[in-house]
N, C-alpha and C positions, 0 to 999 in steps of 0.2 A: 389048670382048670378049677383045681379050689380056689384057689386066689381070686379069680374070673368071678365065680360067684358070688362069694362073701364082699368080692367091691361089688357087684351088682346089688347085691342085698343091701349095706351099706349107701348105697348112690339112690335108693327108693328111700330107705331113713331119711336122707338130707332133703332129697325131695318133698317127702312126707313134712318135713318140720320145719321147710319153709312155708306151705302151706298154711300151717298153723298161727306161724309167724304172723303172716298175712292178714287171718283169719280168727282177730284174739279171743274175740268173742263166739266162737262157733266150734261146728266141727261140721264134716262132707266125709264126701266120699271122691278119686278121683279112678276114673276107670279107663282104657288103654285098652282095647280091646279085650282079653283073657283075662290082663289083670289087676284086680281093683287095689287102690288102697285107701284105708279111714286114717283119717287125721283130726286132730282135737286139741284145741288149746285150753281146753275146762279142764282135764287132769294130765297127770304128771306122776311119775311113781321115782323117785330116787332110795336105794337102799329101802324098801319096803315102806316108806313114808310118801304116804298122796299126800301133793300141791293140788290144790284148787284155786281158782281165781286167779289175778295180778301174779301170783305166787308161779302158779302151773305155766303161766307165757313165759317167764323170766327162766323157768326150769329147762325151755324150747331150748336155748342159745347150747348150752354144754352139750344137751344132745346134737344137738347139729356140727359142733364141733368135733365132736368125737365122730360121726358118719364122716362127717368132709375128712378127717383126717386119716380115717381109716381109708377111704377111695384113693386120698392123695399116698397112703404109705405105700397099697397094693398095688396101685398101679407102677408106682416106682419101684416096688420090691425092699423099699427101706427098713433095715433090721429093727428099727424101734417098732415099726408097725408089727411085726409078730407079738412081741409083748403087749401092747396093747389090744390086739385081738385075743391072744389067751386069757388076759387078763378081764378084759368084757366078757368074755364068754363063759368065764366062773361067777364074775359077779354077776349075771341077770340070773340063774338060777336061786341064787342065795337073794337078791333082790325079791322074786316073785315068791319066794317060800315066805319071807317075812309078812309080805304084802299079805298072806292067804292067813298068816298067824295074826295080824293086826285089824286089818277089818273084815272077810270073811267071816273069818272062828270070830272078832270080836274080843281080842285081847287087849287091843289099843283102845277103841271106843265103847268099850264094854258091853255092848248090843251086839250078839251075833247077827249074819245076816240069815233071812230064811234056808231052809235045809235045801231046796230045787237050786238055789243060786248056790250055796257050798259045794254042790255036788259038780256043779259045773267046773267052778272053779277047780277040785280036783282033778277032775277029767279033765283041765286045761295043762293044768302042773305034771301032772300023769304022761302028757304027751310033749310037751315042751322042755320040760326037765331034760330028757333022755339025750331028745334031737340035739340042745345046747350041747351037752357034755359030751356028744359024739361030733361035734364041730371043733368043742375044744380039742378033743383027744387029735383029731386029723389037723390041726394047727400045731401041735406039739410035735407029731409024727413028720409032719413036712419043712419044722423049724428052718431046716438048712437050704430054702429055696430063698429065703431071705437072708442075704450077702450079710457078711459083715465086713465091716469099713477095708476097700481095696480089695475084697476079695470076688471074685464072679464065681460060684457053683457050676454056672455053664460051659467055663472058661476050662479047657484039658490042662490037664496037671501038667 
């Protein structure tokens, strides 16, 4: 059932950033009944460093790579795809934390931004933090649903 999700979560990513693709000069909104998603090809955040412009469309491709590949690992159960989801799931954390120390606080463009917008963004990292790191910890914890080479978990000893 985690796996199920995290490719469903992952499979709205790819979707999201084809959209963008699409869409280089813009951003929407695409809604599904309950549930919407925003997509934007004007920024990009890798490792706490915003892409903007020509930069921020060209940023689209890696993420879309990384979603398609995670849906294709999950769905097959292939063992490289646990490391990569552990592995994304500590970097977005340390990713948004830099993001909040570089232009929020204003440490990268030496202009804080107003205190109502810092405060958000706290209360954004406040609640995202946690959730990441408890997604990471249940991909650690479920490691061995993802085979490694010749072996099946499902398979009776």
């Amino acid at each position: 059932m985690l796996g199920g999700a995290i490719a469903f979560v992952a499979l709205l990513g790819a979707i999201k950033d084809l959209y963008a693709l699409l869409d280089p000069a813009g951003r929407g909104e695409m809604a599904w009944g309950f549930l919407m998603l925003r997509y934007s090809s004007l920024q990009r955040v890798w490792l706490g460093y915003k892409f903007t412009g020509d930069a921020a469309w060209f940023a689209v491709f890696p993420h879309l790579a990384l979603y398609a590949a995670a849906v294709y690992g999950l769905v097959s159960r292939r063992r490289w795809c646990w490391y990569l989801l552990f592995a994304y799931l500590l970097y977005v954390p340390i990713s948004q934390s830099l993001y909040m120390v570089f232009y929020p606080l204003g440490f990268l463009t030496g202009r804080p931004l107003p205190d109502s917008f810092v405060r958000g963004e706290w209360l954004f990292l406040a609640i995202s933090v946690p959730l990441e790191l408890a997604a990471a910890i249940l991909v650690w914890r479920y490691r061995d649903l993802f085979p490694s080479r010749g072996r099946d978990p499902a398979a009776p000893s």
